[in-house]
ZATISE-180515 format. One record per residue (C-alpha): residue in three letters; x, y, z. Coordinates in steps of 0.2 Angstrom, whole numbers, plus 5000, padded with zeros to 4 digits. Layout:
// ZATISE-180515
ALAXYZ/...
***
This chain:
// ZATISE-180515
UNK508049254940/UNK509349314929/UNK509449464918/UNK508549374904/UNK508749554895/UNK510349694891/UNK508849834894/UNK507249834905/UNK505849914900/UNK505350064915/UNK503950164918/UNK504150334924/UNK503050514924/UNK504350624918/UNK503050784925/UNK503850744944/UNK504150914954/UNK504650854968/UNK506450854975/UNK506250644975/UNK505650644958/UNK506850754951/UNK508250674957/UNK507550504952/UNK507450594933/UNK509350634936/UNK509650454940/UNK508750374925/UNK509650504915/UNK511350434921/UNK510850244920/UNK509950254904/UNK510750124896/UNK510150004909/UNK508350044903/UNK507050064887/UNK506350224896/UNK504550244894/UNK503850404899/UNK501850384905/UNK500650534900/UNK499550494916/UNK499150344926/UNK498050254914/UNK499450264901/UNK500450174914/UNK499350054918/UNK499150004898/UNK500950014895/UNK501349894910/UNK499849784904/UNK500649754884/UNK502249714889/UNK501649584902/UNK500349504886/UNK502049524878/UNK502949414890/UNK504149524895/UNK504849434910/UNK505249614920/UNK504449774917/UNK505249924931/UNK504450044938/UNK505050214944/UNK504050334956/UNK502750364967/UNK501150234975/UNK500150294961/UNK501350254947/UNK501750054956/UNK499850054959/UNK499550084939/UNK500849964934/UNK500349834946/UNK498449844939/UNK499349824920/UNK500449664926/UNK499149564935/UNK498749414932/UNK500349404922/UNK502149304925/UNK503049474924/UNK504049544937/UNK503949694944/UNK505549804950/UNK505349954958/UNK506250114959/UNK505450234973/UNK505350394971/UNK503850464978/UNK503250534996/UNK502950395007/UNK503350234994/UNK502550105008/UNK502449944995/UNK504649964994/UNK504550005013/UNK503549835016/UNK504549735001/UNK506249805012/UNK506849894996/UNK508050044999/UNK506850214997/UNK507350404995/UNK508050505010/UNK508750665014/UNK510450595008/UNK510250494995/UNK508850434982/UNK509450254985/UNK508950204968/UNK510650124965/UNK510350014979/UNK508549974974/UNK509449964958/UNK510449804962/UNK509249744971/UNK508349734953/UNK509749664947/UNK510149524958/UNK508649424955/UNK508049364968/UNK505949344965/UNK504449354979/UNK502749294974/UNK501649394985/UNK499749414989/UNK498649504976/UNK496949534980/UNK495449604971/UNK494049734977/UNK492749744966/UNK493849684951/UNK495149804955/UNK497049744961/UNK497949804974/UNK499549724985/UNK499649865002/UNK498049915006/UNK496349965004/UNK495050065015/UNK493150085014/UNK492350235021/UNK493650365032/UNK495050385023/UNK494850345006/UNK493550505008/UNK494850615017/UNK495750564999/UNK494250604991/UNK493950775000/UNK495750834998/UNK495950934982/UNK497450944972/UNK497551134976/UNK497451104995/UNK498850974994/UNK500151084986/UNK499651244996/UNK499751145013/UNK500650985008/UNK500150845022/UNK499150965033/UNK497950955017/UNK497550785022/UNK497150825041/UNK495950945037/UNK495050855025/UNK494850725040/UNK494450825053/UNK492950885042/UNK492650705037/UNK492450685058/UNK491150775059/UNK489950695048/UNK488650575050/UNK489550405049/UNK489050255038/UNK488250085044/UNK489149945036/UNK489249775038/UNK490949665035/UNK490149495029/UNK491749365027/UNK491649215015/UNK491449085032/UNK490049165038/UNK490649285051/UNK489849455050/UNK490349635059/UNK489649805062/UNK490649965059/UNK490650125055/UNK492450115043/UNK493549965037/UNK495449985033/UNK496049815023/UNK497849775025/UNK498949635013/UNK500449695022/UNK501049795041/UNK500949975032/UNK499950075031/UNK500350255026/UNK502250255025/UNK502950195042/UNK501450155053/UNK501349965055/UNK499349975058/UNK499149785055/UNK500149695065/UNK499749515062/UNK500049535043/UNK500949455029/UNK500849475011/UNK501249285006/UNK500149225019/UNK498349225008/UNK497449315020/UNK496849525022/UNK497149595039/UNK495549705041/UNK495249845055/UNK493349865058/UNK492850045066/UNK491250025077/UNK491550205080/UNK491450375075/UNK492150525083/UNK493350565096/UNK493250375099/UNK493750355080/UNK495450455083/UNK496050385099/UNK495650215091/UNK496650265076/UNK498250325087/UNK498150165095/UNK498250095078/UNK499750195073/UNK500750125092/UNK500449945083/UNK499249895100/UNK497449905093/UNK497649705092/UNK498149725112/UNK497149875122/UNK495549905123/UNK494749985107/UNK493049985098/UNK493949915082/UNK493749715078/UNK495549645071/UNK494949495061/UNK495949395047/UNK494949355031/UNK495349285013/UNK493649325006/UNK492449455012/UNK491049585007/UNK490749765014/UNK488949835013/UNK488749985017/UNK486950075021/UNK487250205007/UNK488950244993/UNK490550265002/UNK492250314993/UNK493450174993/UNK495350194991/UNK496650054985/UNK498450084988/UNK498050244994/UNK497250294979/UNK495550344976/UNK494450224965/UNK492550294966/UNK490950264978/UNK490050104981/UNK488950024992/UNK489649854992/UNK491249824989/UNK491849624987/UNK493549574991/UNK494349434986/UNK496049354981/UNK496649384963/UNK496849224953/UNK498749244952/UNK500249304963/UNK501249474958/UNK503249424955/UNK504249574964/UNK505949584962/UNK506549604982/UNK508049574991/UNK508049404997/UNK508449455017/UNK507949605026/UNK509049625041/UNK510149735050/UNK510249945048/UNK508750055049/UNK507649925044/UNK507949815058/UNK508049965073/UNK506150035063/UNK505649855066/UNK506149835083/UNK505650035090/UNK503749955082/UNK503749785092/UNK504349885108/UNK502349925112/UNK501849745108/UNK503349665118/UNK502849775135/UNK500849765133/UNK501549575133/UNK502749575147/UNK501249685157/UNK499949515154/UNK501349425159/UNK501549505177/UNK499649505178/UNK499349315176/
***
């Protein structure tokens, strides 16, 4: 794709604090003339502003910030042929991190990388799926952590930061877990007590928690939990080492393009780490069309490539272990 425009339209909360956020402002300051700057009020404006442009036809609509600003403009451009670029500027930016676009460090905010990234081109189609209606291209969880999300207020997070979070979920630990049941499309069904859904590797930032996953592949990764408690954490940490799939665990890895949660009574359900309400089903399903990213065309070498390879080193000796044992 060519720049088919001198400006692009890009989204951006002009109310970000922190350090990433401010620099991002900095850079759009500098580089306005690249861009029809569109400063959003809140999330939903976001969303509706994405959403005219793409019944518009504008061919690329940026966006600049955090999960929750991508997630809003993802919602407004689906089932739409407009591109998305993205600028990160947020705290974990795991959507840019799985697309191999450049995010903030202590250094640099990288945006003039992601930048020219935008402005080479280069267009992935990837995977966009629906939970009860709602879009979302990372991830999606039904029960655990979309209540830690839930449970953690907005005072808590800037009083504690992260920490916020791990109390929330110690709490959450502690209560009386769900029954759900995880019915797919081709007849297979699954008890558990929590579901984690995964279009791509991340989950959370850097933890590459479904290991089998690709987002052009038409298929969710899900992580069923058959329990609660102490067994719930270590199976989670052997999620975050990327060997759940390979060690013995409570959790089923299955691979599904259409599915249904039902759960024995309303859980809060998250998508791309945000918090969407309480349900006691949820339906998940592919959206009718793919979501056009603008992405570099190659992701090899550098950090990327040394992240990637320190990941696979659990997976390559559990295998070289079977190996030995055969």
């Amino acid at each position: 794709m060519s720049k088919a425009q001198s400006r692009y339209p890009l989204l951006f909360n002009p109310n970000a604090r922190s350090q990433k956020g401010k620099r991002a402002l900095h850079f759009l300051m500098a580089k306005a003339q690249e861009f029809v700057l569109y400063a959003t009020r809140d999330i939903d404006d976001a969303r509706a502003l994405a959403a005219d442009f793409a019944e518009q036809g504008e061919p690329v609509v940026l966006a600049a910030g955090g999960d929750g600003t991508l997630n809003a403009v993802i919602q407004g451009l689906a089932g739409s042929e407009t591109a998305l670029g993205v600028l990160p500027a947020g705290t974990m930016n795991v959507f840019a991190r799985e697309m191999g676009i450049p995010v903030p460090n202590l250094q640099s905010s990288n945006l003039d990388k992601a930048l020219e990234i935008i402005d080479a081109g280069f267009v992935r189609e990837v995977d966009l799926f629906m939970a009860n209606g709602q879009p979302f291209v990372q991830m999606a969880g039904v029960g655990f952590d979309a209540q830690v999300i839930e449970d953690t207020t907005v005072e808590s997070k800037n009083l504690l930061g992260p920490l916020a979070y791990l109390m929330s979920a110690v709490k959450v630990l502690g209560d009386t877990p769900p029954k759900m049941k995880v019915i797919c499309q081709d007849g297979r069904e699954f008890d558990g007590v929590a579901v984690l859904v995964g279009n791509g590797e991340l989950y959370g930032g850097q933890v590459k928690l479904f290991s089998k996953a690709c987002n052009e592949d038409d298929m969710l990764d899900v992580l069923i939990f058959k329990e609660s408690g102490y067994k719930f954490v270590l199976d989670s940490l052997k999620g975050m080492a990327g060997v759940i799939d390979l060690v013995s665990s409570s959790v089923e890895y299955i691979q599904s393009d259409a599915f249904t949660v039902v759960s024995d009574r309303d859980v809060p359900v998250e998508l791309d780490g945000e918090y969407v309400g309480r349900y006691e089903e949820v339906i998940f399903e592919s959206a009718e069309r793919k979501l056009k990213v603008l992405a570099p065309e190659h992701v090899t070498g550098g950090f990327a490539q040394l992240w990637k390879n320190w990941q696979n080193l659990p997976r390559k000796l559990a295998g070289d272990v079977k190996k030995s044992e055969s």
